[in-house]
DSSP file (Angstrom, degrees, kcal/mol; ACC not computed):
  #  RESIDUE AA STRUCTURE BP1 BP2  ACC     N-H-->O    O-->H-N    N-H-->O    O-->H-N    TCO  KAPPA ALPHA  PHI   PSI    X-CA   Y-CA   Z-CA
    1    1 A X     >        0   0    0      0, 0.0     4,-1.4     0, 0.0     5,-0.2   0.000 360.0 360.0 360.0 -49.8  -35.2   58.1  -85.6
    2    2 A X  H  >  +     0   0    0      2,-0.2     4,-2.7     3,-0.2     3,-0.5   0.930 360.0  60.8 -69.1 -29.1  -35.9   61.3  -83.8
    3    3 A X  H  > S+     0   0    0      1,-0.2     4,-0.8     2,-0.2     5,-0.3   0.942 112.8  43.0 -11.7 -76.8  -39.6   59.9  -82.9
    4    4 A X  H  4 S+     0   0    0      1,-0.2     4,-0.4     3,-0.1    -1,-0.2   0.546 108.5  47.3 -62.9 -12.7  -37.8   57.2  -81.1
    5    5 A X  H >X S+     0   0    0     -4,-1.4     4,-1.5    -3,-0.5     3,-0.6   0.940 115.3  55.4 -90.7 -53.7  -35.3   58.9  -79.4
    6    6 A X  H >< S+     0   0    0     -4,-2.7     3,-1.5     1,-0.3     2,-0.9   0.577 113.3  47.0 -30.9-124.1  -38.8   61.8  -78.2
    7    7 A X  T 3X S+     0   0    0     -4,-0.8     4,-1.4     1,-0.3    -1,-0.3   0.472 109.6  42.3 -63.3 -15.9  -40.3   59.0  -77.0
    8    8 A X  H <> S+     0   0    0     -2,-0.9     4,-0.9    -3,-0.6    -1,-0.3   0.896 111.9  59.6 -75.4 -24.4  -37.7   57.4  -75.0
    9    9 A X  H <X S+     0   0    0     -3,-1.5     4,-3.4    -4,-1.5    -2,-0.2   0.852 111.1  45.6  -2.6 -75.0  -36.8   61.0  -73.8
   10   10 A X  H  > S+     0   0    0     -4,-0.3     4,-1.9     1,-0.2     5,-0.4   0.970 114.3  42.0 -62.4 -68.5  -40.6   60.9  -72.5
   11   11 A X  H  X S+     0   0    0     -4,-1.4     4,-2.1     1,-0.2    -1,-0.2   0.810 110.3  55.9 -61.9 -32.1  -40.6   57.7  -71.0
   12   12 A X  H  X S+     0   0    0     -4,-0.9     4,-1.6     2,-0.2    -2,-0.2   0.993 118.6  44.5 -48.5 -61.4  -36.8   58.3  -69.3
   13   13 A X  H  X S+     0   0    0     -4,-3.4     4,-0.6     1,-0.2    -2,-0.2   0.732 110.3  47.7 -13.5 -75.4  -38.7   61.6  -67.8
   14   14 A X  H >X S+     0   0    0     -4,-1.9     4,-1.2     2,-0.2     3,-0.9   0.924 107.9  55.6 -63.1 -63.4  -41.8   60.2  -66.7
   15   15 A X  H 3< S+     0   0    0     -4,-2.1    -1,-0.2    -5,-0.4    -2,-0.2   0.789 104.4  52.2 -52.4 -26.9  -40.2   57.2  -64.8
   16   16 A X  H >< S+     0   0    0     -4,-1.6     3,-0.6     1,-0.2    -1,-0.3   0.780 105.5  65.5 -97.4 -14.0  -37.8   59.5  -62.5
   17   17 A X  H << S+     0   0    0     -3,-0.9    -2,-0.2    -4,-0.6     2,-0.2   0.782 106.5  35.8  29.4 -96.7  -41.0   61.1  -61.8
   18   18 A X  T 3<  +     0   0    0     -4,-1.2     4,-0.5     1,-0.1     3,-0.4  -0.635  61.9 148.6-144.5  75.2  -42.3   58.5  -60.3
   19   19 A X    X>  +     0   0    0     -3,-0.6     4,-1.7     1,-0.2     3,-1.0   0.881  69.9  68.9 -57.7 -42.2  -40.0   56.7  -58.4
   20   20 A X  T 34 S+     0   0    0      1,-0.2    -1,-0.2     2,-0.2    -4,-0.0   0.789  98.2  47.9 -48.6 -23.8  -42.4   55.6  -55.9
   21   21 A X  T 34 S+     0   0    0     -3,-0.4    -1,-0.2     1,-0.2    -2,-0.1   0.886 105.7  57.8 -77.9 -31.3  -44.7   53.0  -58.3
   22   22 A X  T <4 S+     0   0    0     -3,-1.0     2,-0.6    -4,-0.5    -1,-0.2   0.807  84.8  86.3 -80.8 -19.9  -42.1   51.4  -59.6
   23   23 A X     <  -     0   0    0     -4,-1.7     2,-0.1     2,-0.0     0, 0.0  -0.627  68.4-141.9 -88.9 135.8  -40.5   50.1  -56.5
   24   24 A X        -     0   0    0     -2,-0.6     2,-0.4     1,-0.0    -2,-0.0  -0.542  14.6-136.5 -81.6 146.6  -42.0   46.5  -55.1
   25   25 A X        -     0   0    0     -2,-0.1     2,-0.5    68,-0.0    68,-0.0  -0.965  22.3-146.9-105.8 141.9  -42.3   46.5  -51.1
   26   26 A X        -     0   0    0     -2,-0.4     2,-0.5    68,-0.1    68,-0.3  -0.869   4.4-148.7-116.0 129.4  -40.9   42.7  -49.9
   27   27 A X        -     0   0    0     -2,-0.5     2,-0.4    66,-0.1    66,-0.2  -0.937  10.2-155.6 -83.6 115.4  -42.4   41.3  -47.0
   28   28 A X        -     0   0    0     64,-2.0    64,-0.5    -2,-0.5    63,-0.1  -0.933  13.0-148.9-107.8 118.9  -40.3   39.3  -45.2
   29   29 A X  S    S+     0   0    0     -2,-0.4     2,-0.5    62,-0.2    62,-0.1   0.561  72.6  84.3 -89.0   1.6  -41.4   36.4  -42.8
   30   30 A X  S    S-     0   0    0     62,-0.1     2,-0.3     1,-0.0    -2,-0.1  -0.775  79.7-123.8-117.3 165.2  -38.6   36.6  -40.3
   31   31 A X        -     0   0    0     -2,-0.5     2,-0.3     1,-0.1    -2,-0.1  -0.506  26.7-123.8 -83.4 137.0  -38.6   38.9  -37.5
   32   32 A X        -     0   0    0     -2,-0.3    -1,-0.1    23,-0.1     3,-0.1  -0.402  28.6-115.5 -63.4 126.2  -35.4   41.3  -37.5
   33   33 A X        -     0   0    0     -2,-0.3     2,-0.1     1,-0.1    22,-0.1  -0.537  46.2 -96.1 -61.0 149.1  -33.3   41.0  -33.9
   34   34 A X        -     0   0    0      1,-0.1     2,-0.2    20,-0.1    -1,-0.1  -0.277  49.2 -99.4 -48.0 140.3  -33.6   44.5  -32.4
   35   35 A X        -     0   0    0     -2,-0.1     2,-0.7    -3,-0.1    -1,-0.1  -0.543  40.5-172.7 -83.4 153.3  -30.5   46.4  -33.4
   36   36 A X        +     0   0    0     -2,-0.2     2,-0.3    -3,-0.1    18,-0.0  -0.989  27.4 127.3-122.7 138.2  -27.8   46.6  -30.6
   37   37 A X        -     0   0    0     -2,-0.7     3,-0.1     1,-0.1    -2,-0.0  -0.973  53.5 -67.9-164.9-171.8  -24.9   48.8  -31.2
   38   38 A X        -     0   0    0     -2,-0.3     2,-0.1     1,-0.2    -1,-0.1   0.175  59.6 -75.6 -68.3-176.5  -23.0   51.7  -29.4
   39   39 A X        -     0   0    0      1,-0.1    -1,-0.2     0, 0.0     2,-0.1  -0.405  62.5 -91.6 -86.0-168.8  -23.8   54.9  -28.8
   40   40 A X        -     0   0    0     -2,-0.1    -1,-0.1    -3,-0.1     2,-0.1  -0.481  46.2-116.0-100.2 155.0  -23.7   57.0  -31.7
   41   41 A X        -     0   0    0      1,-0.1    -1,-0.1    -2,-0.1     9,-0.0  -0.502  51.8 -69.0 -94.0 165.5  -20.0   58.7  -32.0
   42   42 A X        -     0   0    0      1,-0.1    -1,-0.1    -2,-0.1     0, 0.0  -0.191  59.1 -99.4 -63.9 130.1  -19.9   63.0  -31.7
   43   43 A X        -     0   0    0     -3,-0.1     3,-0.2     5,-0.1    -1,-0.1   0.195  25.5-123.0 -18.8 130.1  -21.4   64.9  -34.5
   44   44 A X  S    S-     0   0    0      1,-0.2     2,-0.4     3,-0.0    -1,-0.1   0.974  85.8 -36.7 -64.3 -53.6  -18.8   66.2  -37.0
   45   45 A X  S    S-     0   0    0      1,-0.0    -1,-0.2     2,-0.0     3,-0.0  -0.996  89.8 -54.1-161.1 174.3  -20.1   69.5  -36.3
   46   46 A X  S    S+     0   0    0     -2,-0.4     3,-0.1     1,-0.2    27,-0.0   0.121 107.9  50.3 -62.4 148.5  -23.5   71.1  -35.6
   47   47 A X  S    S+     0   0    0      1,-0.4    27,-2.1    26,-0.1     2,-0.3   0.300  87.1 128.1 103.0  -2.7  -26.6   70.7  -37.9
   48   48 A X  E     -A   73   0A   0     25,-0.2     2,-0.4    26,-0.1    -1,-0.4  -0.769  45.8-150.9 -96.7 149.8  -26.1   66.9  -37.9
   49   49 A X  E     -A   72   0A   0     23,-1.8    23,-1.3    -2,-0.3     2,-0.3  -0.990  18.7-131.5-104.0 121.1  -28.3   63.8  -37.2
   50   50 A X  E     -A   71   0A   0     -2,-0.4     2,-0.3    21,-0.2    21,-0.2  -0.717  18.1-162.4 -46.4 105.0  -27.5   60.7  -36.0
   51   51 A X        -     0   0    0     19,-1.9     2,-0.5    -2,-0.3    19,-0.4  -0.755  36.1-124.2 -81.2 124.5  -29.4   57.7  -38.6
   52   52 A X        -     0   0    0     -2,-0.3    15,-0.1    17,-0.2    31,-0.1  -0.754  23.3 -97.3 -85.8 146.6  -29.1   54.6  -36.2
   53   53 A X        -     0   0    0     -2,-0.5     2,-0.2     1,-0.1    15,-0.2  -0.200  57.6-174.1 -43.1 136.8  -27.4   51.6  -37.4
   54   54 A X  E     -B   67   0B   0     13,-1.9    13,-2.1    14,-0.2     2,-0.2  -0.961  32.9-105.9-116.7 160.3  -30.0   49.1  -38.6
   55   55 A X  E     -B   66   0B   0     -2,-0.2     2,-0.4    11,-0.2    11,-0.2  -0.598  39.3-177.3 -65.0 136.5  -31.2   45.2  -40.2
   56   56 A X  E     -B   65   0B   0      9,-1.7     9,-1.5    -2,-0.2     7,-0.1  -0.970  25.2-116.1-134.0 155.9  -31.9   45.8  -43.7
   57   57 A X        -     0   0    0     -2,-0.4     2,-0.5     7,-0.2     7,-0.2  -0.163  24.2-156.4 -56.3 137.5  -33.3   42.6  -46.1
   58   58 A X      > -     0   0    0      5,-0.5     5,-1.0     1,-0.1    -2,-0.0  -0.897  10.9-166.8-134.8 112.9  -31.1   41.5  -48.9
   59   59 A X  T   5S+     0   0    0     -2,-0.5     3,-0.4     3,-0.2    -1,-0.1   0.660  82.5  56.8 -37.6 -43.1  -32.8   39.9  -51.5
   60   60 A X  T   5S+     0   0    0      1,-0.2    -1,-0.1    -3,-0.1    -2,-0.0   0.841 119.7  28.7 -57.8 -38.2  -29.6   38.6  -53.1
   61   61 A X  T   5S-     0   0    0      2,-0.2    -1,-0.2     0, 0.0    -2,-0.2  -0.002  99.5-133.8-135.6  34.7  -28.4   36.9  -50.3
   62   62 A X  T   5S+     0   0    0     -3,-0.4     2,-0.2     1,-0.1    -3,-0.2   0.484  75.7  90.1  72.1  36.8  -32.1   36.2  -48.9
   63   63 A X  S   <S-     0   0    0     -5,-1.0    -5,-0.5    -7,-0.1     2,-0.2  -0.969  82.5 -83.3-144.3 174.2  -30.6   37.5  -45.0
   64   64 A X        -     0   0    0     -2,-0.2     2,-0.3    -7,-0.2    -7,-0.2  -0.514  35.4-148.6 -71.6 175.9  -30.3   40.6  -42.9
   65   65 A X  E     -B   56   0B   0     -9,-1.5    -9,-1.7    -2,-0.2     2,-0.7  -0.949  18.2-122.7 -75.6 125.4  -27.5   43.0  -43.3
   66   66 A X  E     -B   55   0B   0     -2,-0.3     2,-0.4   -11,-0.2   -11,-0.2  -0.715  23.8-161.7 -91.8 120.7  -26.2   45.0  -40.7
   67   67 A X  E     -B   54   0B   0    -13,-2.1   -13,-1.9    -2,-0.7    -1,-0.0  -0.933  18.9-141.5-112.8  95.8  -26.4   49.0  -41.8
   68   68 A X        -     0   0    0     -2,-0.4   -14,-0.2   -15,-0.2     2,-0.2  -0.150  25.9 -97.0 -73.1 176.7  -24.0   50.7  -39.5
   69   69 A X        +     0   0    0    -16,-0.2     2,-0.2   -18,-0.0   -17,-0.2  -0.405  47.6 176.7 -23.3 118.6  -25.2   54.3  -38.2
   70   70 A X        -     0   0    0    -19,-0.4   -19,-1.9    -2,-0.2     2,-0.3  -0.846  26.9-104.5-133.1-162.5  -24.1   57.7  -39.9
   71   71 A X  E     -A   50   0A   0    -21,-0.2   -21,-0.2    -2,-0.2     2,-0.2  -0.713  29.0-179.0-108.3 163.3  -24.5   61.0  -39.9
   72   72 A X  E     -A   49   0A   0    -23,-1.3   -23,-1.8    -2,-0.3     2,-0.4  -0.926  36.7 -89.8-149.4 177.1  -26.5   63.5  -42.3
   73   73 A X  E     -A   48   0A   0    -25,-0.2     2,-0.3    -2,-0.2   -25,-0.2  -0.769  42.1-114.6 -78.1 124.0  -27.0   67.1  -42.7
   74   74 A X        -     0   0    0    -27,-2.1     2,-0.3    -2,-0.4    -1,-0.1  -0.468  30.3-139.6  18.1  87.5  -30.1   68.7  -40.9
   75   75 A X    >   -     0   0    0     -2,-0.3     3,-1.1     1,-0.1     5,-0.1  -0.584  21.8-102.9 -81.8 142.4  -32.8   70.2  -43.2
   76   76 A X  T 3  S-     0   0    0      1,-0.3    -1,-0.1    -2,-0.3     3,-0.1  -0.051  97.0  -5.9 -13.8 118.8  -34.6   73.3  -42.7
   77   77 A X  T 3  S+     0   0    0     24,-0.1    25,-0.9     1,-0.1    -1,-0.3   0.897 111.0 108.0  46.7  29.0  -38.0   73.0  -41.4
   78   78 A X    <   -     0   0    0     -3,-1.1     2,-0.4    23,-0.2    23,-0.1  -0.942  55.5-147.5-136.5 170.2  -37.9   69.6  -41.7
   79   79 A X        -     0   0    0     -2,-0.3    21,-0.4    -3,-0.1     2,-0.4  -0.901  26.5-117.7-128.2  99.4  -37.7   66.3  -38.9
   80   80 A X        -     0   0    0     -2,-0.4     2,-0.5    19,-0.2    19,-0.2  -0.443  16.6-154.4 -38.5  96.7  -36.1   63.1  -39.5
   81   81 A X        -     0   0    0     17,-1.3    17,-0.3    -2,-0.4    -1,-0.1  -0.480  26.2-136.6 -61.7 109.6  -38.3   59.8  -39.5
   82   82 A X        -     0   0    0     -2,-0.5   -31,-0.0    15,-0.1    -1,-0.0  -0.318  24.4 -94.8 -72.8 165.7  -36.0   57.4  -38.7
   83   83 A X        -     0   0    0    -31,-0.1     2,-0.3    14,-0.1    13,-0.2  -0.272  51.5-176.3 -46.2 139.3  -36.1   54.0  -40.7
   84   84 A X  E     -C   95   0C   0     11,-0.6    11,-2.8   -30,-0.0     2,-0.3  -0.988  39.8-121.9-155.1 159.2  -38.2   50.9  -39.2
   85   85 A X  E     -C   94   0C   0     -2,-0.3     2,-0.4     9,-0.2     9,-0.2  -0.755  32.6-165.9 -99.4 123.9  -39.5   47.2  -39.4
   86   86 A X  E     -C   93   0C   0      7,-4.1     7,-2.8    -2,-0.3     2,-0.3  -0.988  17.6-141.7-116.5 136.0  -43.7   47.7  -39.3
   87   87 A X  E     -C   92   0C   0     -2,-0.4     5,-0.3     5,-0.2     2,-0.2  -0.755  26.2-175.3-102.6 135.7  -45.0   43.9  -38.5
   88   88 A X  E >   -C   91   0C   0      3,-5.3     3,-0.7    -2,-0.3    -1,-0.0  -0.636  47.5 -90.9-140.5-144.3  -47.9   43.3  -40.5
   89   89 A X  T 3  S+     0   0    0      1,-0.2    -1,-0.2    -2,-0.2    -2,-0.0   0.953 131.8  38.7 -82.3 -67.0  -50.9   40.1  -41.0
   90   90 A X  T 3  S-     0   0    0     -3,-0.1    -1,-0.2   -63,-0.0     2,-0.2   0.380 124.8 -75.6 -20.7 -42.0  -48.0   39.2  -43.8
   91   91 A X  E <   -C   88   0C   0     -3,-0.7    -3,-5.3   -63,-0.1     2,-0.4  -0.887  66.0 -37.8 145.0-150.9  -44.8   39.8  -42.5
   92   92 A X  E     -C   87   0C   0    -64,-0.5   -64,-2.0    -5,-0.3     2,-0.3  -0.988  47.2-162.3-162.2 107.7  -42.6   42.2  -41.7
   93   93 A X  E     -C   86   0C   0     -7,-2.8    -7,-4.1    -2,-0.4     2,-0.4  -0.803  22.6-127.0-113.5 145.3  -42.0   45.7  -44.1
   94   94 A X  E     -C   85   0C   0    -68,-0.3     2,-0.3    -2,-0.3    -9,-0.2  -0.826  19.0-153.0 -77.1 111.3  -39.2   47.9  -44.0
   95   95 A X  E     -C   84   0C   0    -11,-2.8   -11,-0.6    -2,-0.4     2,-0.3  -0.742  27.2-130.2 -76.0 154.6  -40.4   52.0  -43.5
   96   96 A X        -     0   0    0     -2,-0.3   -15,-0.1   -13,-0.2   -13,-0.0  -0.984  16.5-106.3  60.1  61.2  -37.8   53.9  -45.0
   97   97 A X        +     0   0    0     -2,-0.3     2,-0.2     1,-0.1   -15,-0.1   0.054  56.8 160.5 -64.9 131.3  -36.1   56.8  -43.0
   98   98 A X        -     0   0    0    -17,-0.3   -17,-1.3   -19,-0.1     2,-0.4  -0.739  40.6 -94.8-148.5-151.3  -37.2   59.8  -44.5
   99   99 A X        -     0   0    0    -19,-0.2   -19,-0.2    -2,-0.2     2,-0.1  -0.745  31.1-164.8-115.3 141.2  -37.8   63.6  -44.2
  100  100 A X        -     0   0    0    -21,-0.4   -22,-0.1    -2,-0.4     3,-0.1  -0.267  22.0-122.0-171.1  95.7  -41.2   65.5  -43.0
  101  101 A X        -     0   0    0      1,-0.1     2,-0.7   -24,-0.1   -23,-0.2   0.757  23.6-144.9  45.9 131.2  -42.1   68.8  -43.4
  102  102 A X        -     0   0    0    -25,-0.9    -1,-0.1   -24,-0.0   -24,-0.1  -0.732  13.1-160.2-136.8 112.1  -43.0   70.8  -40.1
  103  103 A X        -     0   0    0     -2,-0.7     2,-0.5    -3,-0.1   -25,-0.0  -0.209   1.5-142.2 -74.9 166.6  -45.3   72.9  -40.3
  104  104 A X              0   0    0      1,-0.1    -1,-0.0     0, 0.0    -2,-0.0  -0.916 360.0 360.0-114.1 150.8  -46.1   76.0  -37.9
  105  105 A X              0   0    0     -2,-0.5    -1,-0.1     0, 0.0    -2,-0.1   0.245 360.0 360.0-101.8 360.0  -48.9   77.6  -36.6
């Protein structure tokens, strides 16, 4: 019994890890309308970023989704990529908005 619970331990571990393998990227063969939406409303208060409202793919229900805009917190040394549709010989992948490191010279 404790074997099994140690190695299901290990494998729980290992798997939050290494989110990035486990996740499939879906190609999607219609093109996302450009988003149109307002301008973004005032920061609650300084140190914030504006995400813009985007399409995202739903698998479930096999259309886009409208992902309004929000705010988030400002990291340190860091730059916000925002999320984007990259068209490729396939279809059409979803980038991911994410954080990236800036270094100085």
């Amino acid at each position: 019994m404790k074997k099994w619970v140690l190695i299901a331990g290990l494998f729980f571990f290992a798997s939050m890890a290494m989110p990035g393998i486990a996740e499939a990227q879906v190609v999607i063969k219609i093109k996302p309308t450009p988003p149109s939406a307002p301008p973004a409303p005032p920061p609650p208060k300084k140190g914030y970023i504006w995400v813009k409202p985007y399409w995202k793919w739903s698998q479930r229900h096999q259309r886009y989704i409208w992902r309004p805009g929000h705010w988030i917190v400002k990291r340190p040394r860091q730059r916000w990529i925002p999320g984007h549709w990259r068209e490729t010989r396939r279809g059409y992948i979803w980038i991911e908005g994410h954080w990236r490191t800036v270094y100085r010279r």
